[in-house]
TIMI-2910 file (N, C-alpha, C, CB; in pm, 1 decimal, decimal comma, always signed):
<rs>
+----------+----------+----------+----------+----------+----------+----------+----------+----------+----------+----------+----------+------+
!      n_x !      n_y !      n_z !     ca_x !     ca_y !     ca_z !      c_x !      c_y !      c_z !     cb_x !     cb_y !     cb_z ! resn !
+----------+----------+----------+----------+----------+----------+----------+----------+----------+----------+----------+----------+------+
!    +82,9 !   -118,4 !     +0,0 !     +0,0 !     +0,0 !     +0,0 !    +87,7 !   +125,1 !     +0,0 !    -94,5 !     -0,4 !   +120,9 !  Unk !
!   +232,9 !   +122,5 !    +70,3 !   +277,5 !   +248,2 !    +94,9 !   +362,1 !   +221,0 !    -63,0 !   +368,9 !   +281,1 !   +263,2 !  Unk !
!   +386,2 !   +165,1 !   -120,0 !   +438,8 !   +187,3 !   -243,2 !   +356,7 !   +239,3 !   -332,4 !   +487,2 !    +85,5 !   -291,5 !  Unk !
!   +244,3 !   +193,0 !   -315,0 !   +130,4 !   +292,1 !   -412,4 !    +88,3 !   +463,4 !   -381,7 !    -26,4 !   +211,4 !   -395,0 !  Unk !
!   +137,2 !   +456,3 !   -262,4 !   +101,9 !   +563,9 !   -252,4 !   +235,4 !   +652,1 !   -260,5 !    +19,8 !   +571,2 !   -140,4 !  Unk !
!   +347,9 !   +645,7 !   -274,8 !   +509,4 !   +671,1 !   -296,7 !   +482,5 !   +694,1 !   -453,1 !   +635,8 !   +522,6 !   -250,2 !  Unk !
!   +440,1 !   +574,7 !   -567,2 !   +382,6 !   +595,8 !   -663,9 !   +318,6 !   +736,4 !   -707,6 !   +310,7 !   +510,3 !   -656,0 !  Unk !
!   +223,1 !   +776,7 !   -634,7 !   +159,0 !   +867,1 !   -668,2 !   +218,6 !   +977,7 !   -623,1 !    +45,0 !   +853,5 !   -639,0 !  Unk !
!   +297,4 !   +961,5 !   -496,9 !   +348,8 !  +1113,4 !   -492,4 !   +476,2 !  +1170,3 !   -567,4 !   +377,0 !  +1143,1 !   -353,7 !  Unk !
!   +524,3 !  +1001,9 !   -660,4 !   +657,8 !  +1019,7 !   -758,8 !   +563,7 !  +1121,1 !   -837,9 !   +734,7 !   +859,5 !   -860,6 !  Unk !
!   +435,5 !  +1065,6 !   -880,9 !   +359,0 !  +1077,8 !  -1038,5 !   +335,1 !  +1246,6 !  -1014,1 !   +171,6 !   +960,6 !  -1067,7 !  Unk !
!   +275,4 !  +1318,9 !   -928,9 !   +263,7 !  +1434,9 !   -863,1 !   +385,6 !  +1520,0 !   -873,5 !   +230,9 !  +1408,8 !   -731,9 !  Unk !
!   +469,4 !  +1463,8 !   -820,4 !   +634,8 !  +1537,6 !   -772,8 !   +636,8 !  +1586,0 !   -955,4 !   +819,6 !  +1376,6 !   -692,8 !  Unk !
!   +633,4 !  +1463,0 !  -1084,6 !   +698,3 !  +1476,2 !  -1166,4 !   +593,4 !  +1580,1 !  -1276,1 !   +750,7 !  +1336,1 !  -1200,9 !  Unk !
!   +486,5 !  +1569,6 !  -1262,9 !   +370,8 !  +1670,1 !  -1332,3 !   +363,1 !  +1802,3 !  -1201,1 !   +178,9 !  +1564,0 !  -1358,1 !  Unk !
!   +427,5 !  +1796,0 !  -1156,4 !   +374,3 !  +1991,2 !  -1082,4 !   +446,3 !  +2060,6 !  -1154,2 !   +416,9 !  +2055,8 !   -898,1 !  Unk !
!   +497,9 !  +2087,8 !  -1240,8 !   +587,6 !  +2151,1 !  -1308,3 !   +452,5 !  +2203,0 !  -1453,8 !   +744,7 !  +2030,0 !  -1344,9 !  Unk !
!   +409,6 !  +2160,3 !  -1501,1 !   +300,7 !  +2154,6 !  -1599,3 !   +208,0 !  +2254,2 !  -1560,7 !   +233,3 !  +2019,9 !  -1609,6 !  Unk !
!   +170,5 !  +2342,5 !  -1654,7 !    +85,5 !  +2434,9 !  -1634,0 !    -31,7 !  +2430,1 !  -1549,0 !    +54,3 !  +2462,0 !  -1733,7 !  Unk !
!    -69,1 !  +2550,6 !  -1498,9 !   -191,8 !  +2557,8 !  -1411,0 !   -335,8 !  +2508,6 !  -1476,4 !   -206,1 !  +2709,0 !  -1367,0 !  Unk !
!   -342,9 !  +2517,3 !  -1593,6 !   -465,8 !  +2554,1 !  -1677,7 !   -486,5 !  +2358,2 !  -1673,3 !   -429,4 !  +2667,7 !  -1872,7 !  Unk !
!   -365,6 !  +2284,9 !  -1717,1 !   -345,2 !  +2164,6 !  -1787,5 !   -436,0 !  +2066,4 !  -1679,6 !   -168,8 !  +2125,0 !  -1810,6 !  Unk !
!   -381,2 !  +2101,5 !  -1551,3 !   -381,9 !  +2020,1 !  -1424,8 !   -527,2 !  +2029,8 !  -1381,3 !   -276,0 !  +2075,4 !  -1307,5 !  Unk !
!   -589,4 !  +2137,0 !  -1396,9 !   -703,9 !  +2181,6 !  -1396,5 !   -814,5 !  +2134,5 !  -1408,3 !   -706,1 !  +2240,5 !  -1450,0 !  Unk !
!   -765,7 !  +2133,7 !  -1581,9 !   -874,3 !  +2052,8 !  -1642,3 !   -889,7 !  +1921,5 !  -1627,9 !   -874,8 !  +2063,3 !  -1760,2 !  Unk !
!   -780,8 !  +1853,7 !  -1627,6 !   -765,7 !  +1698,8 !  -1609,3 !   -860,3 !  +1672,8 !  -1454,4 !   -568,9 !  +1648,6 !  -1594,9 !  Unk !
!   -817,2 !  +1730,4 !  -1354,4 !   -881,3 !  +1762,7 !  -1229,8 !  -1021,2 !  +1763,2 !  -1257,3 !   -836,5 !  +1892,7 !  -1170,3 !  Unk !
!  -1035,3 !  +1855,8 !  -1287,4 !  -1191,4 !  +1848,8 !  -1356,6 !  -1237,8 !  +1756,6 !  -1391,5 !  -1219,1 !  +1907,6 !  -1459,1 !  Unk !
!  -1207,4 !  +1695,2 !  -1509,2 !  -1244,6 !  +1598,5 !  -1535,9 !  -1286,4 !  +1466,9 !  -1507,8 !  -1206,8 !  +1602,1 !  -1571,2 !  Unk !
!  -1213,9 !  +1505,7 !  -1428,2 !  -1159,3 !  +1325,8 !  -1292,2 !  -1257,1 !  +1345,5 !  -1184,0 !   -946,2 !  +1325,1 !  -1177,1 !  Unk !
!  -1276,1 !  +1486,8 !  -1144,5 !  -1421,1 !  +1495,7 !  -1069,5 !  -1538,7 !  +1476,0 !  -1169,6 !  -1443,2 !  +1647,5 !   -995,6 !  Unk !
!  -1562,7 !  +1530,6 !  -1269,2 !  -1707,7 !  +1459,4 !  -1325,1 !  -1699,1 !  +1325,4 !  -1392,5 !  -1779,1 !  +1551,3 !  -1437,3 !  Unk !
!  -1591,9 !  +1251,5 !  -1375,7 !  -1620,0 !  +1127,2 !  -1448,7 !  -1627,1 !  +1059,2 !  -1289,3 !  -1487,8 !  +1064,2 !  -1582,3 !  Unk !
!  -1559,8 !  +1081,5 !  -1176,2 !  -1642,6 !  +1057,8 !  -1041,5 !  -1772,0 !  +1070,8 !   -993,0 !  -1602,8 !  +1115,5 !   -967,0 !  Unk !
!  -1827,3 !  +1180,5 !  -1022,8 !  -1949,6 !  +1233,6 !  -1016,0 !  -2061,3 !  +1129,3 !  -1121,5 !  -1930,2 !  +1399,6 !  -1064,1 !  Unk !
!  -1982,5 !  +1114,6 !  -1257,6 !  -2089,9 !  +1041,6 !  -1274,1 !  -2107,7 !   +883,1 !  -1221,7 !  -2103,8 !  +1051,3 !  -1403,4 !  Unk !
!  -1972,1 !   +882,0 !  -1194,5 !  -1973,1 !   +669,4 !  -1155,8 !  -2049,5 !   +705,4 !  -1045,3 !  -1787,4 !   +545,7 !  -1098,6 !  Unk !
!  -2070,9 !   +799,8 !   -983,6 !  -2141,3 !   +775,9 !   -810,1 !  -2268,0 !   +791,1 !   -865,6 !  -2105,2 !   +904,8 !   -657,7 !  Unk !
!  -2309,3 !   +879,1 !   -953,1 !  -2465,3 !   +899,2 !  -1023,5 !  -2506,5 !   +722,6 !  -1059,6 !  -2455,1 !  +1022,1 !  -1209,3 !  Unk !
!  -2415,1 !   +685,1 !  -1132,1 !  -2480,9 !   +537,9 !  -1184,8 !  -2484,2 !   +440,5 !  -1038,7 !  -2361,2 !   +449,9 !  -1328,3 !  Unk !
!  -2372,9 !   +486,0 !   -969,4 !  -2363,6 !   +353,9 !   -862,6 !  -2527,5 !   +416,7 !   -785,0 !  -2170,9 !   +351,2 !   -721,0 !  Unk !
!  -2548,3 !   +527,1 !   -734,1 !  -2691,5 !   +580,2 !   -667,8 !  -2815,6 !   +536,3 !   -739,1 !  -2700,7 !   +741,6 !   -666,6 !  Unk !
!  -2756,8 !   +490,4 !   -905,0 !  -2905,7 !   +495,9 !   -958,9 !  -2924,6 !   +325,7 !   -926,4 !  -2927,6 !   +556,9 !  -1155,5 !  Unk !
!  -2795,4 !   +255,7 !   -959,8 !  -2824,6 !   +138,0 !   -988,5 !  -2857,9 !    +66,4 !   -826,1 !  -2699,8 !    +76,6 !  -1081,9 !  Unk !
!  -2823,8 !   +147,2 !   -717,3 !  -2857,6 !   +120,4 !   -564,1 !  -2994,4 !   +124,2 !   -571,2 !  -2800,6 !   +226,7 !   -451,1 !  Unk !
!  -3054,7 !   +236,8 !   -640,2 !  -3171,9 !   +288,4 !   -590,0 !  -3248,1 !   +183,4 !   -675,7 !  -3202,3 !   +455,3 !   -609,8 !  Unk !
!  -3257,1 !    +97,5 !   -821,5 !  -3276,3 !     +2,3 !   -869,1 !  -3297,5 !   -125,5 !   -800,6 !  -3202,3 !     +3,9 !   -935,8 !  Unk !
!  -3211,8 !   -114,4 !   -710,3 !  -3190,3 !   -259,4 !   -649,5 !  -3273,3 !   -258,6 !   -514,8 !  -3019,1 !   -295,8 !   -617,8 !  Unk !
!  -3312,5 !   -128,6 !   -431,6 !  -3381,1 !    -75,9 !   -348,5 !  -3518,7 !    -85,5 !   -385,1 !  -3339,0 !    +40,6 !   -327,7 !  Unk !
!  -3565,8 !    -63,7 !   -521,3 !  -3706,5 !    -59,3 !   -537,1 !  -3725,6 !   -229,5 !   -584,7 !  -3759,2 !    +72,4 !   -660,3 !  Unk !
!  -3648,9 !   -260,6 !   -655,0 !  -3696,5 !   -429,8 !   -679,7 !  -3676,5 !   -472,3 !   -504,1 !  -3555,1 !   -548,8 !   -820,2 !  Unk !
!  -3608,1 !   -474,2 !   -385,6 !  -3655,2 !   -526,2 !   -304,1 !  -3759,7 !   -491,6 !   -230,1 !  -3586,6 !   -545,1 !   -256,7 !  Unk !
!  -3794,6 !   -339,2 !   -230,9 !  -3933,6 !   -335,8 !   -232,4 !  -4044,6 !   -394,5 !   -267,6 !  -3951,4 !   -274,6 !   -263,9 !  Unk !
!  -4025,5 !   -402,9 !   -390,5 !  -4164,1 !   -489,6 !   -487,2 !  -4130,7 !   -614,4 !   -439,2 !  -4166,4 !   -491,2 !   -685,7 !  Unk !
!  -4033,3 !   -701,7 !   -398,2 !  -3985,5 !   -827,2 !   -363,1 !  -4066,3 !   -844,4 !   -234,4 !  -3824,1 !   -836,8 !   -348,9 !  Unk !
!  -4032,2 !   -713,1 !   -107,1 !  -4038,4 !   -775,9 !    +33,2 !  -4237,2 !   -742,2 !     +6,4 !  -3916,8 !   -666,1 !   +201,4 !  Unk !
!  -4298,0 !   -676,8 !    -83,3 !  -4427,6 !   -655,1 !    -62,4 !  -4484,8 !   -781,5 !   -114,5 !  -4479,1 !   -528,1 !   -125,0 !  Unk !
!  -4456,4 !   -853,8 !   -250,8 !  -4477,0 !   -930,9 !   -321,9 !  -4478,4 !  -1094,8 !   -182,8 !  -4357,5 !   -903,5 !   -456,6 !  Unk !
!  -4381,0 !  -1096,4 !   -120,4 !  -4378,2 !  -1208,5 !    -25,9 !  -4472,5 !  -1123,6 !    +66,2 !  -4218,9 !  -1264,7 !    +38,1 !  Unk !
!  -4517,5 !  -1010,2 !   +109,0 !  -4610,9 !  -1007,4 !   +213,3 !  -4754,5 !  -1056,9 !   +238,0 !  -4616,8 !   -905,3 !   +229,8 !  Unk !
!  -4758,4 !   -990,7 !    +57,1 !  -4906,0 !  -1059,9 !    -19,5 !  -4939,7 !  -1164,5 !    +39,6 !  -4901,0 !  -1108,7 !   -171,4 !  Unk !
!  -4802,7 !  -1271,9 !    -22,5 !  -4785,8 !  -1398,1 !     -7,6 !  -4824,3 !  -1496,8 !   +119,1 !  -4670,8 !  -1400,7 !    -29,7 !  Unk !
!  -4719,6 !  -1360,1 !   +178,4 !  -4734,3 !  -1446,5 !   +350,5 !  -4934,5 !  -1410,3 !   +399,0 !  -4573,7 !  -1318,5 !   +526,1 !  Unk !
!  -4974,5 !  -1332,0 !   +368,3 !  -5132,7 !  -1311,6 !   +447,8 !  -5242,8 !  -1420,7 !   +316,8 !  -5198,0 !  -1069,3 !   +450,0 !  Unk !
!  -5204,4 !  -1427,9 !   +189,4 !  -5310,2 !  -1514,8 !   +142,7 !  -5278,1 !  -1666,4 !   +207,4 !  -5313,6 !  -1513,5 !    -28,7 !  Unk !
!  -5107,4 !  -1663,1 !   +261,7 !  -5126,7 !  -1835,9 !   +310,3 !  -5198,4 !  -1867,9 !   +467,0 !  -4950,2 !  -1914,0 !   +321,8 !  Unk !
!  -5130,3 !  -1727,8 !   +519,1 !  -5257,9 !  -1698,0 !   +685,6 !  -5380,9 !  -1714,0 !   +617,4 !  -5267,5 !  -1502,4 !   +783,9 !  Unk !
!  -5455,5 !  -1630,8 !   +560,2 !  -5579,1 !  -1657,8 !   +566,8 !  -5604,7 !  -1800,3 !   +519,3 !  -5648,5 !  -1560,9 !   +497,7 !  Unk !
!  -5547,0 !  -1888,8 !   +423,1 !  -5585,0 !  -2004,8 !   +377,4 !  -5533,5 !  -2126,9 !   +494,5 !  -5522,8 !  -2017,0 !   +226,2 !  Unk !
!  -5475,8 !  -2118,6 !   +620,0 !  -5430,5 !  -2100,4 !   +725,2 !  -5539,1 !  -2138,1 !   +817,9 !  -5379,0 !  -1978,7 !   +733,3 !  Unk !
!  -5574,1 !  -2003,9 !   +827,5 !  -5680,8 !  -1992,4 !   +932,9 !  -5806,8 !  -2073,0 !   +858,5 !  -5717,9 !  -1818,7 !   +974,3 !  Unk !
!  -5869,3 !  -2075,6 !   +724,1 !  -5965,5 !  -2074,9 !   +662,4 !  -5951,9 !  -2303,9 !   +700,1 !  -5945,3 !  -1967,0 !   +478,6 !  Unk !
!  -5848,1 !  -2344,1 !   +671,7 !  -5845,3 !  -2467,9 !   +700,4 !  -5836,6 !  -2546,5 !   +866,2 !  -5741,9 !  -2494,4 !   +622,0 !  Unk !
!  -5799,3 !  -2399,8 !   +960,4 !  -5840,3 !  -2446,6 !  +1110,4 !  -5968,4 !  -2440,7 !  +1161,7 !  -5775,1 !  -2376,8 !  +1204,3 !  Unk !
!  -6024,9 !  -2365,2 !  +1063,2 !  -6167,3 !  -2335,5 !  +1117,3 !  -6231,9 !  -2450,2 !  +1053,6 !  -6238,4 !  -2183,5 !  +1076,0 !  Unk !
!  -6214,2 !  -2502,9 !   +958,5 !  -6280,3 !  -2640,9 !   +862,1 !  -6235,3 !  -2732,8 !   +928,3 !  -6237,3 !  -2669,7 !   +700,0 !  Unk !
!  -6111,0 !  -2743,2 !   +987,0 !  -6095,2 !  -2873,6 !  +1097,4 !  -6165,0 !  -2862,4 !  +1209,1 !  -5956,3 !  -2898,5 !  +1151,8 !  Unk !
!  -6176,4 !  -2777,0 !  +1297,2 !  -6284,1 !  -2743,4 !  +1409,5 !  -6402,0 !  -2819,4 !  +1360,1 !  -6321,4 !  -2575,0 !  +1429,4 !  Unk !
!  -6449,4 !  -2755,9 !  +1265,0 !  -6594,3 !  -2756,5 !  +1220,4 !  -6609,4 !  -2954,2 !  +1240,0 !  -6617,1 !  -2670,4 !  +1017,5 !  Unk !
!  -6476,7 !  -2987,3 !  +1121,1 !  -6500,6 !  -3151,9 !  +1097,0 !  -6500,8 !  -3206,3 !  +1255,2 !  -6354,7 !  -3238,0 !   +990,4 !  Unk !
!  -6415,3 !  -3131,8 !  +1368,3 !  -6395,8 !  -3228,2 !  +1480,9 !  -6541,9 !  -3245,4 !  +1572,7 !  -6265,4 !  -3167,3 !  +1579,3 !  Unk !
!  -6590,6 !  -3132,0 !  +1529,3 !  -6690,5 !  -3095,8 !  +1630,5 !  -6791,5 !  -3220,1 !  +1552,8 !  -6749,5 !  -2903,4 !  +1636,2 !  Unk !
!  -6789,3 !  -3233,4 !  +1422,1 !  -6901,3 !  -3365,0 !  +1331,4 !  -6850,5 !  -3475,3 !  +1413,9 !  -6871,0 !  -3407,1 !  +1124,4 !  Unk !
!  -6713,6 !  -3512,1 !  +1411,8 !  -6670,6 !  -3679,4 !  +1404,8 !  -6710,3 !  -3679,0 !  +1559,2 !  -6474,2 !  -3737,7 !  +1356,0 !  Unk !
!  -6635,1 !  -3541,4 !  +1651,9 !  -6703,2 !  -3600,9 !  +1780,9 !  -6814,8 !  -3649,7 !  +1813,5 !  -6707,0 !  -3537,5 !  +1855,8 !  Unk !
!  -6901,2 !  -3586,0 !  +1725,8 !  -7091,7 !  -3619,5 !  +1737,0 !  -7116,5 !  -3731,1 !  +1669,9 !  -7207,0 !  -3502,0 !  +1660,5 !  Unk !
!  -7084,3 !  -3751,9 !  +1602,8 !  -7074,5 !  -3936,9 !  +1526,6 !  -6989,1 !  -4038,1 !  +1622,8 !  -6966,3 !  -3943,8 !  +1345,0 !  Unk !
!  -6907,7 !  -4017,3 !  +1697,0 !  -6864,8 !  -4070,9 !  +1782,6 !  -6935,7 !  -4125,6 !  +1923,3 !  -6785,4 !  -4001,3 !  +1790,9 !  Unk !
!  -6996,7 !  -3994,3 !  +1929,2 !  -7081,8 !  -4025,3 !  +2067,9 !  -7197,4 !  -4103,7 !  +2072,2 !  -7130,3 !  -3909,2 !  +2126,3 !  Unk !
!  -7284,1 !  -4071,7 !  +1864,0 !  -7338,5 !  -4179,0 !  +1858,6 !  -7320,4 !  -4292,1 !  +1838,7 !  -7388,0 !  -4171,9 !  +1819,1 !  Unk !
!  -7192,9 !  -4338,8 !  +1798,0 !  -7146,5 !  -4475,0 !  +1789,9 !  -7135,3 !  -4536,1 !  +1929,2 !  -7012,7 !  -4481,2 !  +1717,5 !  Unk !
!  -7066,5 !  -4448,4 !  +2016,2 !  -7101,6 !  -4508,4 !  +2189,7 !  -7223,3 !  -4571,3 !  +2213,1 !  -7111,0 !  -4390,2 !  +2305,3 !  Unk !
!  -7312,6 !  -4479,2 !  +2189,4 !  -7454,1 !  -4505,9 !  +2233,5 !  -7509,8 !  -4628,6 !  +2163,4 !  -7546,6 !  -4382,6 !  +2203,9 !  Unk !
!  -7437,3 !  -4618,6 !  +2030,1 !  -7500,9 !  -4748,9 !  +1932,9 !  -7422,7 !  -4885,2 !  +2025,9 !  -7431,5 !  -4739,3 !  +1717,3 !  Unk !
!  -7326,4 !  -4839,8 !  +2056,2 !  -7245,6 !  -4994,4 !  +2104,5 !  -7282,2 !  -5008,8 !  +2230,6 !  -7070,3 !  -5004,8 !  +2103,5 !  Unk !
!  -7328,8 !  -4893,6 !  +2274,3 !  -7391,3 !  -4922,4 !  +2456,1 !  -7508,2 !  -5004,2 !  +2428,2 !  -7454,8 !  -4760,5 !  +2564,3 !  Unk !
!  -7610,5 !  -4992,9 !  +2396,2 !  -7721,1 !  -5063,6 !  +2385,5 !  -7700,7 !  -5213,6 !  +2340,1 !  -7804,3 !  -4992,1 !  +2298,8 !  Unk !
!  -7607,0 !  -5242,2 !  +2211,2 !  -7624,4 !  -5377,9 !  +2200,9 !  -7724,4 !  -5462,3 !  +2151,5 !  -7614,3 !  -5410,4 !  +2292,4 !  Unk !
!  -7778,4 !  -5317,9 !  +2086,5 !  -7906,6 !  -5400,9 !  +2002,6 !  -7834,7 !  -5463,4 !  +1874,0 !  -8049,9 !  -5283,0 !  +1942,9 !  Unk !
!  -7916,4 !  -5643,0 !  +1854,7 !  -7844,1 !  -5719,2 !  +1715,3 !  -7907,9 !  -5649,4 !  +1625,3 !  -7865,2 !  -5889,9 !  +1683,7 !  Unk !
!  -8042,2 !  -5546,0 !  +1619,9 !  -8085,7 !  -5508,3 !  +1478,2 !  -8023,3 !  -5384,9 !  +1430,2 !  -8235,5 !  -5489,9 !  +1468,6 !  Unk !
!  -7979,2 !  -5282,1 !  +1536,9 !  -7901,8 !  -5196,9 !  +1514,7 !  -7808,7 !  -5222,7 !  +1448,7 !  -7872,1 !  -5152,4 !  +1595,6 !  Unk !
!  -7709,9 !  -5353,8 !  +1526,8 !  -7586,0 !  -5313,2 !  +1479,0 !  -7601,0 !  -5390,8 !  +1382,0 !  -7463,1 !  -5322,4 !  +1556,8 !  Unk !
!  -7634,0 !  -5486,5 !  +1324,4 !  -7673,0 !  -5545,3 !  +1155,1 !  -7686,9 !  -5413,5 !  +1041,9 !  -7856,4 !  -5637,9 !  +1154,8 !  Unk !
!  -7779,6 !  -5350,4 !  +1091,2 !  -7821,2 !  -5175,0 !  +1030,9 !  -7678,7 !  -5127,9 !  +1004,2 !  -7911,0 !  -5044,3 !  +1168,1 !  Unk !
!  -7615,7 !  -5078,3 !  +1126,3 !  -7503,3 !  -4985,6 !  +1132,8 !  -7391,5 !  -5115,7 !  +1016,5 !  -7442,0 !  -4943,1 !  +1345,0 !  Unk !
!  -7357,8 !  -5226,1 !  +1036,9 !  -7267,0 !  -5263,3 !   +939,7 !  -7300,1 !  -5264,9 !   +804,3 !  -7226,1 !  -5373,9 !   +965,7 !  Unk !
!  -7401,7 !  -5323,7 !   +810,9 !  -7495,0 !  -5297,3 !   +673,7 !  -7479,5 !  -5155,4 !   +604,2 !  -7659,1 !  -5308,9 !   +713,0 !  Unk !
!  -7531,3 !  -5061,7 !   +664,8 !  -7527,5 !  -4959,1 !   +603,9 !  -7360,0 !  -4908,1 !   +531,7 !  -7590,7 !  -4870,5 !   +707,5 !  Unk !
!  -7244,7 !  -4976,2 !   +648,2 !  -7104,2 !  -4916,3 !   +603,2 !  -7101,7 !  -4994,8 !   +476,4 !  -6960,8 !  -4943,1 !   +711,4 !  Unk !
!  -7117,1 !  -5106,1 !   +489,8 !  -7030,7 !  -5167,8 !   +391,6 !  -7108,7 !  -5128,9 !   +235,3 !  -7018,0 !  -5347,3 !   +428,9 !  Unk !
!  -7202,8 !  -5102,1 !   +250,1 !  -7297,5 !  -5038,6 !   +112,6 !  -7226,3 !  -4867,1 !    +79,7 !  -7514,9 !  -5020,1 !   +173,1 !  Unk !
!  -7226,4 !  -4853,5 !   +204,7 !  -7126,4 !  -4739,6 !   +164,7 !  -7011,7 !  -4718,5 !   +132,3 !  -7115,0 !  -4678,5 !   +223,4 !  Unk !
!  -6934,3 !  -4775,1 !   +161,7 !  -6778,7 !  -4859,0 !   +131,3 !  -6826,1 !  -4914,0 !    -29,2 !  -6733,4 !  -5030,7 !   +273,8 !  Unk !
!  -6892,5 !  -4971,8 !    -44,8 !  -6921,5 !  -5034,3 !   -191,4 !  -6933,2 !  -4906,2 !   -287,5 !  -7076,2 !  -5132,8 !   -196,9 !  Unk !
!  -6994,1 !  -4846,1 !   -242,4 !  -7013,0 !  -4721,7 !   -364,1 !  -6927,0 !  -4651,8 !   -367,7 !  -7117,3 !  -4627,3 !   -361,1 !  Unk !
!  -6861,8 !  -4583,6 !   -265,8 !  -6755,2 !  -4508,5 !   -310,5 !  -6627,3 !  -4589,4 !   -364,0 !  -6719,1 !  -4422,0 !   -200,7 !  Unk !
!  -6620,9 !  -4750,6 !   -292,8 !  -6525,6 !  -4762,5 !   -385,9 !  -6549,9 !  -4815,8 !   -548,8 !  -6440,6 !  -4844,2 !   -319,5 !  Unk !
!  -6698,4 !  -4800,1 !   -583,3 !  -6721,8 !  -4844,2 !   -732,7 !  -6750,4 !  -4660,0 !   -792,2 !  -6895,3 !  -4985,5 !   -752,9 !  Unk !
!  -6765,9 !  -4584,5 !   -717,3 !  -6747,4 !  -4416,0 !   -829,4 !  -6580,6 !  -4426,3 !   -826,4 !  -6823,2 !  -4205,3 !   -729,8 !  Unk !
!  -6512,5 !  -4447,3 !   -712,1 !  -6379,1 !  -4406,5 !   -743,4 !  -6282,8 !  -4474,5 !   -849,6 !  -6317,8 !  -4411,6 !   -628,0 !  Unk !
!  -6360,4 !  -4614,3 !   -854,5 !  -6285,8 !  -4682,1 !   -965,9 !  -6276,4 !  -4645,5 !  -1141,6 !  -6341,5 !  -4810,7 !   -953,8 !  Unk !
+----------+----------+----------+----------+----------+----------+----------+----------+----------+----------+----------+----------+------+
</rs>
C-alpha cells in the first residue's frame, strides 16, 4: 500500500511543473467522471432498493393469502372435529345398547357405503 502511494506522490512530484490551466482541467475531469460513476452507482442502488421493495411486498401478499388459507383450514378442521365427535358419541350409544338389529343396520349400512364409493372411485 505504501508503495502505491510513494507511486503517486513520484507521479505528482513529476507533473507539478506543468501548467496551471493543464492540471485543472484533467482535475476536472476526474471529478465529473467521479461524479458520474457515483450517479450510476446511486441509480443502480436505488434500482436494487425498489426491486426489493416490490420483492419484500410481493412475499407479504404472499405471507397473508397463506394466513388466511391457514386460518380458513383451522376453522374447517374445528368444524369436521366438532361432526366426528358427534358421530362418535353416537357410535357409543349405538355400542352401549347392544341391540343385534341396530348393529346389523349400522354394518350394513357401512359396507354399502364402502361399496359405492369404492365403485365411483374406480
Amino acid at each position: 500500500m505504501n508503495a502505491r502511494r510513494d507511486y503517486r506522490n513520484n507521479k505528482v512530484a513529476l507533473f507539478d511543473g506543468i501548467e496551471e490551466g493543464g492540471i485543472r482541467a484533467s482535475a476536472f475531469y476526474s471529478h465529473e467522471i467521479d461524479e458520474q460513476d457515483n450517479e450510476r452507482a446511486v441509480d443502480g442502488l436505488q434500482d436494487r432498493v425498489n426491486l426489493l421493495k416490490r420483492l419484500s411486498g410481493d412475499i407479504h401478499e404472499e405471507v397473508e393469502s397463506h394466513n388466511h388459507m391457514l386460518n380458513r383450514m383451522g376453522n374447517d378442521m374445528d368444524s369436521s372435529r366438532g361432526m366426528l365427535s358427534g358421530t362418535m358419541d353416537r357410535f357409543k350409544t349405538v355400542f352401549e345398547t347392544k341391540s343385534s338389529q341396530r348393529m346389523f343396520t349400522l354394518v350394513a349400512s357401512f359396507l354399502v357405503v364402502f361399496l359405492v364409493i369404492y365403485y365411483l372411485t374406480r
